[in-house]
NULUMRO-586934 format. One record per residue (C-alpha): x, y negated, z negated; residue in one letter. Coordinates in steps of 0.1 Angstrom, whole numbers, padded with zeros to 4 digits, always signed. Layout:
<sites>
XYZA;...
</sites>
This chain:
<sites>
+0196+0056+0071X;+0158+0069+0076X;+0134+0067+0053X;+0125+0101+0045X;+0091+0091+0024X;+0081+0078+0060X;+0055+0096+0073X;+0027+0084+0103X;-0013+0079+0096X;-0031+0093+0119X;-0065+0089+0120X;-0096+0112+0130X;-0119+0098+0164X;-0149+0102+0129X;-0130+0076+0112X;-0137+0047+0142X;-0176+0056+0140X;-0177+0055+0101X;-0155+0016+0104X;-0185+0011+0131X;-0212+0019+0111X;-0198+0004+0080X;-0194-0030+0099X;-0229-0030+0118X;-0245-0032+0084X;-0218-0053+0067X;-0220-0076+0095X;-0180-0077+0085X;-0144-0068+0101X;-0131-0036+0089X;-0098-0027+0097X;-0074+0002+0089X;-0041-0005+0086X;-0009+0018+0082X;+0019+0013+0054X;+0037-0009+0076X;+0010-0036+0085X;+0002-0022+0118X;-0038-0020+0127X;-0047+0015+0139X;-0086+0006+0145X;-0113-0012+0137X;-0153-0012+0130X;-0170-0021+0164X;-0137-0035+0172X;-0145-0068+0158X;-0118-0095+0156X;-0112-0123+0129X;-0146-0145+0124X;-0153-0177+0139X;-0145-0197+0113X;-0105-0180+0103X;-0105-0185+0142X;-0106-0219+0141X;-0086-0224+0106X;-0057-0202+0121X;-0057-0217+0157X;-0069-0256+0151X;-0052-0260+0119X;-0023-0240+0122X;-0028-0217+0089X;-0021-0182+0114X;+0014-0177+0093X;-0002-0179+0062X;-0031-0157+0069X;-0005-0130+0079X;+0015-0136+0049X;-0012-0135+0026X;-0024-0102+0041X;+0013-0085+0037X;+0011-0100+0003X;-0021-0084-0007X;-0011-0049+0008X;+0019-0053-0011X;+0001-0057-0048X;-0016-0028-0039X;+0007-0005-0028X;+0017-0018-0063X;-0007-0008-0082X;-0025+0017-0065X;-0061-0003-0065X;-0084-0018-0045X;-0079-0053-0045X;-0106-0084-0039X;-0092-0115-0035X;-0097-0149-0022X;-0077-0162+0007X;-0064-0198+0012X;-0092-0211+0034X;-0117-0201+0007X;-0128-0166+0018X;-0138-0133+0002X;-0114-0099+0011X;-0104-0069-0001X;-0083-0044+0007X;-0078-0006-0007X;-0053+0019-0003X;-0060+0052+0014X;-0038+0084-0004X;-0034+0114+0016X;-0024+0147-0009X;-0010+0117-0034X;+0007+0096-0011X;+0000+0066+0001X;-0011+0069+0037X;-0022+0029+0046X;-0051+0004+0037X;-0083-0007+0047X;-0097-0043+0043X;-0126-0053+0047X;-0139-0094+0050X;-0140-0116+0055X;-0169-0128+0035X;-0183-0156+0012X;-0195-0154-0024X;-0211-0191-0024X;-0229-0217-0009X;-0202-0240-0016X;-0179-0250+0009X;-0144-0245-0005X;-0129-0272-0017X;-0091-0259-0002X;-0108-0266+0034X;-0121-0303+0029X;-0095-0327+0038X;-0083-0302+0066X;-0117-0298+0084X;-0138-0334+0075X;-0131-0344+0105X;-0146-0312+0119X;-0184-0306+0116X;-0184-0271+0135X;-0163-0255+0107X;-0192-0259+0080X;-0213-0243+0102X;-0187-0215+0108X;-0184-0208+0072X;-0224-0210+0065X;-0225-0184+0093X;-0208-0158+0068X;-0216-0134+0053X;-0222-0141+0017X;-0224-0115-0009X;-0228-0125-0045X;-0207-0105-0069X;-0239-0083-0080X;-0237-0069-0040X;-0196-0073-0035X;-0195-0046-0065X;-0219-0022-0045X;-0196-0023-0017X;-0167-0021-0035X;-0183+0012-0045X;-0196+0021-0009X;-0160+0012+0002X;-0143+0039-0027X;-0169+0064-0016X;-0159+0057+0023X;-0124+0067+0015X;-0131+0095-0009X;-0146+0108+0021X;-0120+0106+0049X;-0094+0119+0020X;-0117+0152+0010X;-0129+0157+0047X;-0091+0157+0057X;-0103+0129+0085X;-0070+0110+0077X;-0033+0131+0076X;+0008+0121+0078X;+0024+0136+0099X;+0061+0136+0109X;+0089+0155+0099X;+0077+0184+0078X;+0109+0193+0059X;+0108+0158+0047X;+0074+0156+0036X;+0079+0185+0015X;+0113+0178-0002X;+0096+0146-0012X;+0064+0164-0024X;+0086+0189-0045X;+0107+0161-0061X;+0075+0138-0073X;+0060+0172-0088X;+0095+0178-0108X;+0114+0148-0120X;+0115+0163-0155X;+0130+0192-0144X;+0170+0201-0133X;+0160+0198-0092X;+0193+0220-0073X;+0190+0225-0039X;+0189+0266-0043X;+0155+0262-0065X;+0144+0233-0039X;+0154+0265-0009X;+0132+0288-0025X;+0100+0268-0028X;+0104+0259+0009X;+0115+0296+0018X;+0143+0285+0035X;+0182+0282+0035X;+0204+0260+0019X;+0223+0255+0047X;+0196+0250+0069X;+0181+0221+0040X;+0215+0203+0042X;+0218+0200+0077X;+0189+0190+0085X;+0195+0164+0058X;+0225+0152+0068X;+0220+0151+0108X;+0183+0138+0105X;+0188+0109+0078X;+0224+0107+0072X;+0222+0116+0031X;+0228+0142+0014X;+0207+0166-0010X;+0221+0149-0047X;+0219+0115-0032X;+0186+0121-0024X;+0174+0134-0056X;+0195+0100-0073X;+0177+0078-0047X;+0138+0089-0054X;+0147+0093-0093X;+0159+0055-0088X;+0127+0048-0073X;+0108+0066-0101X;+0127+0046-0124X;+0117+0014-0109X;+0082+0024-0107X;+0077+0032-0138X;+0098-0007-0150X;+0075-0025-0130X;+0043-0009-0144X;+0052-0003-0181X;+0081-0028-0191X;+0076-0024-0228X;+0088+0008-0223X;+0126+0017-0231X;+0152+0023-0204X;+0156+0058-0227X;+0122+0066-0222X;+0126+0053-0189X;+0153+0074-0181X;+0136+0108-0195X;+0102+0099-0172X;+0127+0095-0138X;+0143+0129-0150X;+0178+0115-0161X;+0184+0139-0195X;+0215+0112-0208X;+0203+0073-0208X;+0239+0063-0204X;+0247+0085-0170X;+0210+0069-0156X;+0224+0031-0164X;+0260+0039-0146X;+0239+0050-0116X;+0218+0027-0114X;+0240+0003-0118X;+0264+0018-0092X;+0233+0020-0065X;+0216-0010-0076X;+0244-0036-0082X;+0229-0050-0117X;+0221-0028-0152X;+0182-0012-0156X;+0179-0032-0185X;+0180-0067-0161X;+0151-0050-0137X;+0132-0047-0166X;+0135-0080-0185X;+0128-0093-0145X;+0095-0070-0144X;+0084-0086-0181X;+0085-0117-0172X;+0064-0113-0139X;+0041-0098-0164X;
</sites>
């Protein structure tokens, strides 16, 4: 079955000069990447600096640099913030998330960087033996955390900008995109498929065919599916909450019919993904 919350960023030809401008004064890498981890271009086309070069290539660290990137896109697709972290070798990134009309569209990352003089401690007994990677990592970059907040700032004016000038759009399967849009704008209300034909100005026949032969569900599943999701949401980022109030926010009116269905979709009770989310807490 498809995803029907799928939708393709595409970029404007004014985003790849803004990324080039942005990384000839930055003197740093920044990248756009789509929800699925896939780069879609980059500031002056620059590639990974000298120094991840040689950490990924000479030491053999390439599997955890791309794990710790997924990772990162991951927390923020989470929580819906920009994100600066420090990587494994020792180095300065962050990444934001880009949201078209409210949804997210992808990410851009910027880095790397350093924030020191120091040379990270992580890096010593894997590189003494190694003089040209100090001189890699003193070739950085560094911006001290007075500077990395200004362009954190620049960076959340940058994407304010491609958002509000409409540089940046989904596209795919309109029908889709607008079920989806209608659903997150009424989970507290009783969603039926004639209410849902009438805001698209469409049939009900044509909405459940294209349903069924496009992505293999049908309308009520749907519905159950993204109220699911809502549910879930809504676990991860408030866990004190109760699955009653739970329930109401996803648009389930009875707390005992939202438990049998999730349970039925998800295999375990509601109450067990929350106690799962509080602890991560």
């Amino acid at each position: 079955m498809k995803d029907v919350s799928t939708l393709e960023l595409v970029l404007n030809p004014r985003v790849q000069e803004l990324l080039d401008y942005f990384a000839e004064v930055l003197k740093l890498r920044v990248t756009f990447y789509d929800v699925k981890y896939r780069i879609l271009c980059r500031g002056l086309q620059m590639r990974n600096c000298e120094f991840c070069r040689k950490i990924q290539e000479e030491c053999n660290l390439y599997s955890r640099c791309v794990e710790m990137d997924a990772r990162m896109q991951s927390e923020v697709m989470r929580s819906g913030k920009e994100l600066c972290y420090t990587c494994h070798a020792g180095l300065k990134e962050v990444v934001a998330p880009i949201y078209i009309n409210g949804d997210l569209g992808g990410f851009l990352m910027l880095g790397q960087f350093r924030d020191t003089d120091q040379y990270p401690k992580e890096m010593l007994s894997l590189t003494e033996e190694f003089p040209e990677f100090r001189k890699c990592f003193y070739d950085l970059p560094c911006y001290p955390e007075k500077q990395l907040k200004g362009i954190i700032g620049l960076l959340r004016v940058l994407l304010d900008y491609i958002s509000l000038c409409e540089l940046a759009s989904l596209k795919g399967s309109r029908l889709q995109y607008e079920i989806i849009k209608y659903l997150k704008k009424n989970w507290d209300a009783k969603i039926t498929l004639k209410k849902l034909a009438l805001y698209l100005n469409c049939s009900v026949s044509y909405i459940s065919h294209e349903l069924r032969s496009r992505y293999n569900i049908t309308f009520t599943d749907l519905v159950t599916r993204e109220r699911i999701s809502k549910a879930e949401k809504e676990m991860t980022d408030n866990p004190q909450k109760s699955i009653a109030e739970i329930a109401a926010i996803a648009g389930f009116k009875d707390v005992y019919y939202f438990s049998r269905v999730y349970k039925k979709n998800r295999g375990v009770a509601p109450i067990s993904f929350r106690k799962k989310m509080r602890m991560r807490k």
